[in-house]
C-alpha positions as a Python dict, from the first residue, in 0.01 Angstrom:
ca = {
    (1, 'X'): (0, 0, 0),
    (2, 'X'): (299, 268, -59),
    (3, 'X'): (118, 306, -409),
    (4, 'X'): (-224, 389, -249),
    (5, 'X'): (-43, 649, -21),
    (6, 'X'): (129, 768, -328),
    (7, 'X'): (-220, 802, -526),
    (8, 'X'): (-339, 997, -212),
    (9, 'X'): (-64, 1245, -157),
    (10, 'X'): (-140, 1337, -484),
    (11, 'X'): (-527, 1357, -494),
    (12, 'X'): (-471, 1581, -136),
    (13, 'X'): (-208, 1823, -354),
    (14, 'X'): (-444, 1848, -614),
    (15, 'X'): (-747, 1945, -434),
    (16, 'X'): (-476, 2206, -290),
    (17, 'X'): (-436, 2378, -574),
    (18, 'X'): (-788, 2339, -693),
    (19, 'X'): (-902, 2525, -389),
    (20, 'X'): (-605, 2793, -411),
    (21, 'X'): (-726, 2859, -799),
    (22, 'X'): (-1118, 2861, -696),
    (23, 'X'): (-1023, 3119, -410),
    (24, 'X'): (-775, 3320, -639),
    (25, 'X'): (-1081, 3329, -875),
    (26, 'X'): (-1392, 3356, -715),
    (27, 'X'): (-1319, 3420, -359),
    (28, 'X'): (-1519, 3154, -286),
    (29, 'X'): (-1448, 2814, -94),
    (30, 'X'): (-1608, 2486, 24),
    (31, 'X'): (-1486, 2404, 395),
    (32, 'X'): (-1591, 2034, 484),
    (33, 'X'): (-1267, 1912, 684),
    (34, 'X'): (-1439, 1992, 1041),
    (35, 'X'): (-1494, 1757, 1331),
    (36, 'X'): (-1883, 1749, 1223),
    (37, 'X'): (-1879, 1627, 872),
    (38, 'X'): (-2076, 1938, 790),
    (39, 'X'): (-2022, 2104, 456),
    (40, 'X'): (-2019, 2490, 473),
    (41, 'X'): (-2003, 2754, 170),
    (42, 'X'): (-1770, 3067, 198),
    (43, 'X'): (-1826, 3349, -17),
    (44, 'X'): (-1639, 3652, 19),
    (45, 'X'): (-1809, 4007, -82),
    (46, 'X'): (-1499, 4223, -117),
    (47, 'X'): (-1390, 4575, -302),
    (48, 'X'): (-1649, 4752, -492),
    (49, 'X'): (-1995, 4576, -629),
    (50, 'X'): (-1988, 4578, -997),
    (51, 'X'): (-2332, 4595, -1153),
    (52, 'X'): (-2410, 4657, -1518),
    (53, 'X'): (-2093, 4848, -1629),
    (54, 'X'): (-1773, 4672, -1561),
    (55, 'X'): (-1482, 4848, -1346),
    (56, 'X'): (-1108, 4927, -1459),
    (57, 'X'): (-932, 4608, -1481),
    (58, 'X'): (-732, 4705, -1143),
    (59, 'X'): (-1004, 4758, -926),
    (60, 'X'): (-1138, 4476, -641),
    (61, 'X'): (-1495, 4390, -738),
    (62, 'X'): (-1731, 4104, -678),
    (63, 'X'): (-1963, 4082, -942),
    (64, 'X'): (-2327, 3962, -939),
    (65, 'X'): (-2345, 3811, -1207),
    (66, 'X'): (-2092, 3546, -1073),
    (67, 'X'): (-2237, 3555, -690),
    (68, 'X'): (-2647, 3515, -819),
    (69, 'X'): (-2603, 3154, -1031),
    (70, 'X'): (-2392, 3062, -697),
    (71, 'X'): (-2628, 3139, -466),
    (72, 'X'): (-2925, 2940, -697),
    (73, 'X'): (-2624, 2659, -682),
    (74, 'X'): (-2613, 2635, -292),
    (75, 'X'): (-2971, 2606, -299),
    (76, 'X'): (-3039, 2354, -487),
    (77, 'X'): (-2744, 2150, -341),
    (78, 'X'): (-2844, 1902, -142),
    (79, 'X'): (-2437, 1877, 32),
    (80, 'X'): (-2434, 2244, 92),
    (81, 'X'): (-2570, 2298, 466),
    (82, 'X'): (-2495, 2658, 539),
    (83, 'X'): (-2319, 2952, 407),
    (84, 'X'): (-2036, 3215, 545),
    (85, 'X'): (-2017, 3549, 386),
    (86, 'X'): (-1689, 3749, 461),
    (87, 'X'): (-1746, 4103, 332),
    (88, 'X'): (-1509, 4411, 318),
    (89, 'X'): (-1676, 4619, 98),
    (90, 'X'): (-1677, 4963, 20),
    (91, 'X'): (-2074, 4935, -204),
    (92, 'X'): (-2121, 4992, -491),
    (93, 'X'): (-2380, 4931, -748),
    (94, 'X'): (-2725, 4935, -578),
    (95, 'X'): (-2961, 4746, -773),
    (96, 'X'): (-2635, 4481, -757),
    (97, 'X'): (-2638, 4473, -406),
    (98, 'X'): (-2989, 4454, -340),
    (99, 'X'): (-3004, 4157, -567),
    (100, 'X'): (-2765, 3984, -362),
    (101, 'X'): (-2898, 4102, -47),
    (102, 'X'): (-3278, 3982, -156),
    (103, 'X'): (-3102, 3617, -283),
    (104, 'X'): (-2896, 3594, 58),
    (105, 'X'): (-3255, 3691, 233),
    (106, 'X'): (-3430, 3410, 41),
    (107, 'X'): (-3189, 3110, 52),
    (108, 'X'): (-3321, 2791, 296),
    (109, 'X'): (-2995, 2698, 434),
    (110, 'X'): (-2819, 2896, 766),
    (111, 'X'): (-2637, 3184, 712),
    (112, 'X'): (-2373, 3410, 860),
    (113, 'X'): (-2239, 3712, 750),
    (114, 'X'): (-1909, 3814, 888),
    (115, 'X'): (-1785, 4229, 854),
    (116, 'X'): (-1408, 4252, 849),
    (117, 'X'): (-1237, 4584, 713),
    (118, 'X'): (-1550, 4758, 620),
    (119, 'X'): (-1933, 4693, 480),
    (120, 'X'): (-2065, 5064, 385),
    (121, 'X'): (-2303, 5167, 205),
    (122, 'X'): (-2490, 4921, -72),
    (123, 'X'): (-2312, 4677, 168),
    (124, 'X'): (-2503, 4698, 479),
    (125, 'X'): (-2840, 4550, 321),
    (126, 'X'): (-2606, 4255, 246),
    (127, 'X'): (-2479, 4230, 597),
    (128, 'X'): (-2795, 4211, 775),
    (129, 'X'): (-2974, 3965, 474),
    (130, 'X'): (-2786, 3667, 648),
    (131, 'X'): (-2962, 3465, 950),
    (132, 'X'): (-2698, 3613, 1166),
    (133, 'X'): (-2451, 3874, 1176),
    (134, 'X'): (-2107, 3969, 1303),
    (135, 'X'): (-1850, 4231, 1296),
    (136, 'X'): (-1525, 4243, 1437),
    (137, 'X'): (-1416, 4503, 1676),
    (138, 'X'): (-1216, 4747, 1452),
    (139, 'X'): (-1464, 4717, 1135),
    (140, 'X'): (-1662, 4974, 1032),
    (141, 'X'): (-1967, 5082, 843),
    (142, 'X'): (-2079, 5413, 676),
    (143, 'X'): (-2479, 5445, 651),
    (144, 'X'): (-2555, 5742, 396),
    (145, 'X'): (-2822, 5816, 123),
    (146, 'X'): (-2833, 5697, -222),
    (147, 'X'): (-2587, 5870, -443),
    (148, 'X'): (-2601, 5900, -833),
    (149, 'X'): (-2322, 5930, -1058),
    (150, 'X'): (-2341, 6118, -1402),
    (151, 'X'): (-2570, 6381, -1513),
    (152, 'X'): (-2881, 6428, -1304),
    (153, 'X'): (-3207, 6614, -1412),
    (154, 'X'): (-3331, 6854, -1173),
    (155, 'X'): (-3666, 6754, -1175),
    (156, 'X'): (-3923, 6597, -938),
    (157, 'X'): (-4011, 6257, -1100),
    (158, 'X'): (-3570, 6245, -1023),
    (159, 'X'): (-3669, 6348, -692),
    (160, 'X'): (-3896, 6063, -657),
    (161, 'X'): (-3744, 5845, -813),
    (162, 'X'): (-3430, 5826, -540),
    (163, 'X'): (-3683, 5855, -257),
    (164, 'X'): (-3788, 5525, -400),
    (165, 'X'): (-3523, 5341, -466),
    (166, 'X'): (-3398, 5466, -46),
    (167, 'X'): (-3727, 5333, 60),
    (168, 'X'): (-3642, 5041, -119),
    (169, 'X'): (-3294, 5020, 142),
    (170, 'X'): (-3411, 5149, 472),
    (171, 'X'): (-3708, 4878, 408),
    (172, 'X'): (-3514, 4577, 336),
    (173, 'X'): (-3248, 4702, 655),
    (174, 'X'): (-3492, 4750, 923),
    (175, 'X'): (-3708, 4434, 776),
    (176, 'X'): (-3409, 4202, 860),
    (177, 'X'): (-3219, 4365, 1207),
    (178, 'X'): (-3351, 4529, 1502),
    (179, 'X'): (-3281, 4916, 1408),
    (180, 'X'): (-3595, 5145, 1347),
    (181, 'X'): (-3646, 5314, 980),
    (182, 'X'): (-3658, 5665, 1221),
    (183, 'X'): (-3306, 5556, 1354),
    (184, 'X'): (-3192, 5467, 1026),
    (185, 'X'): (-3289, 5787, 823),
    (186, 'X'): (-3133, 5981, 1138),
    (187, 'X'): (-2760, 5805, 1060),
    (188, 'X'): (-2812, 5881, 665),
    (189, 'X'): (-2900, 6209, 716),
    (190, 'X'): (-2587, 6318, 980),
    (191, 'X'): (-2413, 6588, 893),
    (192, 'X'): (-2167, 6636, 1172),
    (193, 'X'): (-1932, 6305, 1112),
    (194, 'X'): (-1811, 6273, 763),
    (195, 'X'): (-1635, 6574, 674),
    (196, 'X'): (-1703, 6565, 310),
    (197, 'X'): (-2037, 6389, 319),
    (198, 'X'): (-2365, 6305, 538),
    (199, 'X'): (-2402, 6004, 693),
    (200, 'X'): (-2244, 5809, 980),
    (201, 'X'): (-1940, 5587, 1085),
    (202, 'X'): (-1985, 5314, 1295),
    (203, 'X'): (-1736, 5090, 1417),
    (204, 'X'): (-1735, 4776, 1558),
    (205, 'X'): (-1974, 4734, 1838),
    (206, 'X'): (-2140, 5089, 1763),
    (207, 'X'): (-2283, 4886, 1516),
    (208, 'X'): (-2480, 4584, 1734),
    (209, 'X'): (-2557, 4903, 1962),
    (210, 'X'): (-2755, 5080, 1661),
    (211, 'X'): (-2933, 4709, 1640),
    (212, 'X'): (-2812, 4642, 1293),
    (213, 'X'): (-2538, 4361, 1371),
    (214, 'X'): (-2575, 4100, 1611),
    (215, 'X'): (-2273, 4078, 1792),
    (216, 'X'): (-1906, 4137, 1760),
    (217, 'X'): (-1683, 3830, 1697),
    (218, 'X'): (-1442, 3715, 1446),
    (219, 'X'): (-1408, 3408, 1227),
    (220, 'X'): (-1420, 3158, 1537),
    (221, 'X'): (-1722, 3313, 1664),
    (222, 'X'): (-1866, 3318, 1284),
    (223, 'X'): (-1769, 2944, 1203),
    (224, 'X'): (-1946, 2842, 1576),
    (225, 'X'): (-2188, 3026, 1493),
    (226, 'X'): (-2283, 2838, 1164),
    (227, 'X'): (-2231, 2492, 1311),
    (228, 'X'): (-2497, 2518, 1617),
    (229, 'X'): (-2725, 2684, 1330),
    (230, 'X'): (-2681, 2362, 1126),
    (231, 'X'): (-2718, 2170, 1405),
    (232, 'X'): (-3040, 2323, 1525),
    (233, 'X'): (-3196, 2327, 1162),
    (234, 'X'): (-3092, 1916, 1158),
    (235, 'X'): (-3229, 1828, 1493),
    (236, 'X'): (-3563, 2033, 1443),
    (237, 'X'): (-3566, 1806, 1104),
    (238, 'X'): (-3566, 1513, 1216),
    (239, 'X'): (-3879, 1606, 1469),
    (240, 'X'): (-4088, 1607, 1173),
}
């Protein structure tokens, strides 16, 4: 008996540091110790989105390449009932960030997205891809157009070119919250808020206001959330 208790202390310490080395990682984290028995996914979106090129080796990133084959993962798991993103963001990449909005967007299981310091630009599409949203009071986001870095030819196909790949933002946004594409373009466009740029600031509830969250809350709220959602998608299951 004080042998099995032994065997366990150890298999519990283990999974400890498992988990600790996953998060330190990955960012990432499977939470199945609740009252419900239900197994939940947490991903966190934090620092700058690295797409093709990869950042200096002291920069934050999450990279899509490691977040994509996750997502496919969680999808075809048949444990995996719904999925928490924590994002602090400040963008990043765009084509990055629209592939892991568009994957978010497309996933089967319930989902919650959950704003904490900050979710700006290339990181609002991935707030609003999740079934639900929250922010908490103090975090902010900064809607603005589509910047390029590097050289830039000063023609019109360039022209058009970033008028499509905006389109292809404002589309996705408005397709999955409440705000208008008028609205939207009217934050981007702002001049009179950021001091050395045009867009717009919103914080917190300003945020749900503007119809692009769908409530304030924190973690608690998030987590609740997430387990009705389950709950909901397993009762309407086994109507069928």
């Amino acid at each position: 008996m004080e042998q099995n208790n032994e065997q366990k202390k150890e298999q519990e310490k283990e999974n400890i540091k498992l988990d600790e080395e996953r998060i330190e990682k990955t960012g990432q984290l499977t939470l199945n110790n609740n009252a419900d028995k239900k197994t939940i996914h947490l991903i966190s979106i934090i620092g700058e989105i690295e797409g093709h090129d990869n950042l200096g080796s002291t920069s934050k990133t999450t990279k899509y390449e490691h977040i994509l084959p996750q997502l496919a993962a969680i999808e075809d798991s048949s444990e995996i009932e719904g999925v928490l993103f924590l994002l602090n963001t400040m963008g990043g990449d765009v084509e990055a960030g629209l592939a892991i909005a568009e994957m978010i967007a497309s996933l089967s299981k319930p989902t919650v997205s959950l704003v904490l310091g900050g979710s700006h630009s290339i990181g609002v599409p991935i707030a609003v891809s999740t079934s639900y949203s929250y922010i908490v009071p103090t975090g902010t986001m900064v809607i603005h157009p589509v910047r390029m870095n590097g050289m830039v030819i000063g023609v019109s196909q360039t022209f058009d070119y970033f008028k499509q790949i905006q389109d292809r933002i404002t589309g996705f946004v408005c397709n999955h919250c409440d705000i208008k594409k008028h609205r939207l373009e009217e934050l981007m466009m702002e001049t009179g808020i950021l001091t050395k740029d045009i867009g717009t600031i919103l914080v917190g509830d300003m945020a749900v206001r503007e119809g692009i969250i769908n409530e304030v809350g924190g973690i608690k709220e998030a987590v609740k959330k997430l387990h009705a959602m389950i709950a909901e998608k397993d009762k309407n299951n086994c109507r069928k």
